[in-house]
FIDOPA-869357 format. One record per atom (N, C-alpha, C): atom name; x, z, y. Coordinates in steps of 0.05 Angstrom, whole numbers, plus 5000, padded with zeros to 4 digits. Layout:
<nodes>
site  xx  zz  yy
CA  X  Z  Y
...
</nodes>
This chain:
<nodes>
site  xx  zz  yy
N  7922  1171  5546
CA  7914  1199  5543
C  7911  1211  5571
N  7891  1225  5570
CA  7889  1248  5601
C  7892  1275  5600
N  7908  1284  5607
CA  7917  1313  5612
C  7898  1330  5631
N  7881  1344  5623
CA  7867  1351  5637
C  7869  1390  5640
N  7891  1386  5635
CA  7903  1424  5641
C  7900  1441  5667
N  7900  1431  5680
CA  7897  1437  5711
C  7872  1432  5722
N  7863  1425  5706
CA  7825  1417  5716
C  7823  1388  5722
N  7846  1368  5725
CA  7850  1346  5747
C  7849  1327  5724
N  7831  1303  5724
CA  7849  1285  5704
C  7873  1268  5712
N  7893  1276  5689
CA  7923  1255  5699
C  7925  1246  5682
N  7931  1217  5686
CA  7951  1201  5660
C  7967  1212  5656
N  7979  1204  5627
CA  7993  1198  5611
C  8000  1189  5582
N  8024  1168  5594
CA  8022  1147  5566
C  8048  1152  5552
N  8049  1162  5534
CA  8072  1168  5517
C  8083  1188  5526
N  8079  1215  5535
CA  8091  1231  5548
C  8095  1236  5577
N  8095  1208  5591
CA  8108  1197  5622
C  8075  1193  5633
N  8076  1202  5659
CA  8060  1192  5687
C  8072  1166  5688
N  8044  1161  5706
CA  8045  1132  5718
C  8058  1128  5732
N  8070  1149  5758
CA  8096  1149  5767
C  8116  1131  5757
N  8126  1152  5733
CA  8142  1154  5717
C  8154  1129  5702
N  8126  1117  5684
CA  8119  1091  5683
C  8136  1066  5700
N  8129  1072  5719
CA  8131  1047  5743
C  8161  1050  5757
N  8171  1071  5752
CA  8198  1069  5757
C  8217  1062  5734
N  8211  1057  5706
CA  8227  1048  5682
C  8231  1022  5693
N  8247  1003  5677
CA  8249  0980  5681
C  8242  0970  5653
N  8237  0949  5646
CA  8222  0928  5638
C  8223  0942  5614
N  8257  0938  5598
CA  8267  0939  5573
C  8258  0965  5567
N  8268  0988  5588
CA  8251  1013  5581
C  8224  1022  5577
N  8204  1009  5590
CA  8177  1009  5584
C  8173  0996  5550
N  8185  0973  5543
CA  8186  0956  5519
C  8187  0976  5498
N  8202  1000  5501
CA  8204  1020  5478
C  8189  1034  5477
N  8154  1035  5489
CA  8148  1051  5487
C  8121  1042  5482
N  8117  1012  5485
CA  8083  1005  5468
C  8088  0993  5441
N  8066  0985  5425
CA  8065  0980  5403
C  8084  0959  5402
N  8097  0946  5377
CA  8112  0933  5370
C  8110  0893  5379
N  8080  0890  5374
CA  8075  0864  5379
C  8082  0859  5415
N  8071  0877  5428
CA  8076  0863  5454
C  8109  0880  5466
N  8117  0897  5442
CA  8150  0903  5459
C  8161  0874  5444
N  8156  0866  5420
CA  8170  0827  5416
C  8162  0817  5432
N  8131  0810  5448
CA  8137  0796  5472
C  8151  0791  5490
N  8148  0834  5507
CA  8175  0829  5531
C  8199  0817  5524
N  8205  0832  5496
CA  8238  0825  5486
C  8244  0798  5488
N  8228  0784  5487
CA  8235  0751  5489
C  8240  0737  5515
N  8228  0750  5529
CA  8226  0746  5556
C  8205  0738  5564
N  8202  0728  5583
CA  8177  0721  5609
C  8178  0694  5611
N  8158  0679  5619
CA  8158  0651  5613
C  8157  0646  5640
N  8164  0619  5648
CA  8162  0616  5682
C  8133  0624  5693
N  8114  0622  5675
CA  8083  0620  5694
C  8084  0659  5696
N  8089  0668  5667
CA  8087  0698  5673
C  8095  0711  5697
N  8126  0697  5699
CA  8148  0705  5714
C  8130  0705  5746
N  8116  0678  5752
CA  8095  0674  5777
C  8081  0691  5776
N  8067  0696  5749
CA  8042  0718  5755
C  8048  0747  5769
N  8073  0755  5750
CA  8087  0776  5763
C  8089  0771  5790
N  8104  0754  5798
CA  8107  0753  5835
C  8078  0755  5844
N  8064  0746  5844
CA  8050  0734  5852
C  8016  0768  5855
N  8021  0775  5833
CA  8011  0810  5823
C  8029  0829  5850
N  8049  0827  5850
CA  8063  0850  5865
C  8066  0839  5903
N  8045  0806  5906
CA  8046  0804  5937
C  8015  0809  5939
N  7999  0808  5926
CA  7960  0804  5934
C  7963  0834  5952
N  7949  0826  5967
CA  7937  0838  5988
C  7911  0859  5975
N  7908  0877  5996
CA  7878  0900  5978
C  7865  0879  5985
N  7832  0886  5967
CA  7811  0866  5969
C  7811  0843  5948
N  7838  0829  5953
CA  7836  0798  5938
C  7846  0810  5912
N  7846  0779  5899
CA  7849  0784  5867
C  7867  0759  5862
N  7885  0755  5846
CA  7895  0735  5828
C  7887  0723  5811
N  7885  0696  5807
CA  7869  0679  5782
C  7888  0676  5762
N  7888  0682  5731
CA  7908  0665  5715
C  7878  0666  5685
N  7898  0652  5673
CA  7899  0644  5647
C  7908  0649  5628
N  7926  0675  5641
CA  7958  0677  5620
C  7938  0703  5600
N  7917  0696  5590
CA  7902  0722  5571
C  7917  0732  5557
N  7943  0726  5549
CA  7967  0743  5531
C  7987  0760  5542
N  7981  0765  5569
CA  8007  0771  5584
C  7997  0804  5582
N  8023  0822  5584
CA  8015  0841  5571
C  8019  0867  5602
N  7995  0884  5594
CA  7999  0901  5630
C  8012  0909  5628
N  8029  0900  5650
CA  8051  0926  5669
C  8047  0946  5680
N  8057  0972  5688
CA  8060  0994  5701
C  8051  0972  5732
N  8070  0965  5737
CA  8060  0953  5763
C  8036  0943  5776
N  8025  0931  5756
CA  7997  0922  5762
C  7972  0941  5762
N  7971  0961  5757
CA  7956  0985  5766
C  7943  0982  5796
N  7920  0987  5793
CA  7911  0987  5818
C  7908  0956  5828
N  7915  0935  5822
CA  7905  0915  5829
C  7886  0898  5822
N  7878  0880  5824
CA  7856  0862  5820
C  7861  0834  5800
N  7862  0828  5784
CA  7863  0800  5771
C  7835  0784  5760
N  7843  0765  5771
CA  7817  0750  5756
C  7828  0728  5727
N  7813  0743  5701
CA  7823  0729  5682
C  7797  0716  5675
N  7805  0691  5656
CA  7798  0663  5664
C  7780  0667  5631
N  7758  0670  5624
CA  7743  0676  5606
C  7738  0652  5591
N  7743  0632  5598
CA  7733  0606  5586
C  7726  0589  5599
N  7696  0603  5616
CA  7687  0587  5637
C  7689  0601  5663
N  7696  0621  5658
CA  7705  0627  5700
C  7726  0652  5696
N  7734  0659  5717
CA  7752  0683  5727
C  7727  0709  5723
N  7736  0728  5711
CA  7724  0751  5722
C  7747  0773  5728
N  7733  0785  5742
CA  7750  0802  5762
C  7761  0827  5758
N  7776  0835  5745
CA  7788  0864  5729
C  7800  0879  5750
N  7800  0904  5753
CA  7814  0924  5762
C  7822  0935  5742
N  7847  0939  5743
CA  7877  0948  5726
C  7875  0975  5733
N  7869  0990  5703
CA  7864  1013  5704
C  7891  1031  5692
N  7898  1053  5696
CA  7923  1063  5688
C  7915  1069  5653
N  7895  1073  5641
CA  7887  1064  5613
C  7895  1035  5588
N  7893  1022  5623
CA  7904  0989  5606
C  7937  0977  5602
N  7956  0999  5616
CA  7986  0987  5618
C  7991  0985  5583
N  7993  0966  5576
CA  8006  0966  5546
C  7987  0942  5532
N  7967  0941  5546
CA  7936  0924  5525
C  7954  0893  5536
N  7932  0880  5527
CA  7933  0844  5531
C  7915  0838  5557
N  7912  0821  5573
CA  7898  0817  5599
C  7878  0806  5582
N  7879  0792  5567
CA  7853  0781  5545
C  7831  0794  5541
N  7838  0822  5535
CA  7818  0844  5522
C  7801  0859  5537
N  7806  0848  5567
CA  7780  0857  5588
C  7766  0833  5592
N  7772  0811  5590
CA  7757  0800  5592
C  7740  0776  5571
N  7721  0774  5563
CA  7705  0780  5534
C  7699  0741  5534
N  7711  0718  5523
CA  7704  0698  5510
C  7675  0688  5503
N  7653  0708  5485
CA  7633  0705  5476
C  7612  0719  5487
N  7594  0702  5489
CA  7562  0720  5504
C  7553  0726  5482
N  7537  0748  5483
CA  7512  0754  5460
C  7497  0734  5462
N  7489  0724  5438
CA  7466  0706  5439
C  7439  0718  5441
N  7417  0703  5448
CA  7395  0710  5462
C  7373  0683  5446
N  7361  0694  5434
CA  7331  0678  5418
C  7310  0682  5429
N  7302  0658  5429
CA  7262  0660  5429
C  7250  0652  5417
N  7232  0651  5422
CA  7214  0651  5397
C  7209  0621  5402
N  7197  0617  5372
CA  7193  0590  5367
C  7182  0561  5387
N  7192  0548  5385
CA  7184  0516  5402
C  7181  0505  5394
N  7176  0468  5414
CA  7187  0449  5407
C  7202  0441  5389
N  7207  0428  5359
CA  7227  0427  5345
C  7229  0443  5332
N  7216  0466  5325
CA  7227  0489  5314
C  7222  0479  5281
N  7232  0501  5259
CA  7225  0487  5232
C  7194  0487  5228
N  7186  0476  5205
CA  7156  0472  5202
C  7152  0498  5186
N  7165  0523  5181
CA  7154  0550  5179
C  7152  0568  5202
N  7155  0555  5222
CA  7148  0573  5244
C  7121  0559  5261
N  7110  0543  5237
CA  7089  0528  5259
C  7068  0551  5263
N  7066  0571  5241
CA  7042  0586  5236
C  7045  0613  5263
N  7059  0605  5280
CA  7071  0635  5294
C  7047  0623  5322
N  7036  0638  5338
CA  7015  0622  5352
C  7034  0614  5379
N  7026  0591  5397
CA  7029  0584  5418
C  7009  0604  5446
N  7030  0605  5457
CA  7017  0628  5491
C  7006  0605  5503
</nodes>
């Protein structure tokens, strides 16, 4: 949500700034997104997460982080940084928007292309013979 009372837009997610946010600790943030990814944190962090995290809070401005972990769920912390999640066939490059602390890293970055048709060819069925050739 954006608070836009003052003319300014500001976050806020459940009541709390992003500030605010980023100073909770883990278990405290956990109480405050939907249920599926507060059972995530509650379980804990897996060693690769646990890297991603390190690894999120040393990148430098400019660069970006590669993972794979499409289930790992945004942190307050990761705001403002760069990750490149791993689509299938490549990294694309997200900026962590204060909109996304709570989503899946998955859900920016999109698995399936629109498919794209042309018109009839080579091979095509024998009811498209009648369509003319350019």
């Amino acid at each position: 949500m954006i608070n836009m009372s003052d003319g300014l837009r500001k976050f806020i997610f459940k009541g709390k700034s992003l500030e605010e946010l980023q100073k909770l600790s883990i278990e405290q943030f956990a109480e405050l997104i939907p249920s599926r990814e507060r059972r995530s944190i509650k379980r804990g962090f897996s060693p690769s997460e646990k890297k991603l995290i390190e690894k999120v809070k040393k990148v430098k401005e400019g660069k970006f982080v590669k993972t794979q972990l499409r289930d790992m769920v945004v942190l307050p912390s990761f705001v403002g940084k760069r990750i490149g999640i791993h689509s299938g066939k490549e990294y694309k490059a997200v900026d962590i928007q204060p909109e996304m602390v709570g989503h899946r890293l998955g859900e920016f970055s999109q698995t399936r292309a629109t498919g794209k048709h042309s018109g009839p060819g080579i091979g095509a069925t024998s009811s498209s013979k009648s369509v003319g050739q350019k």
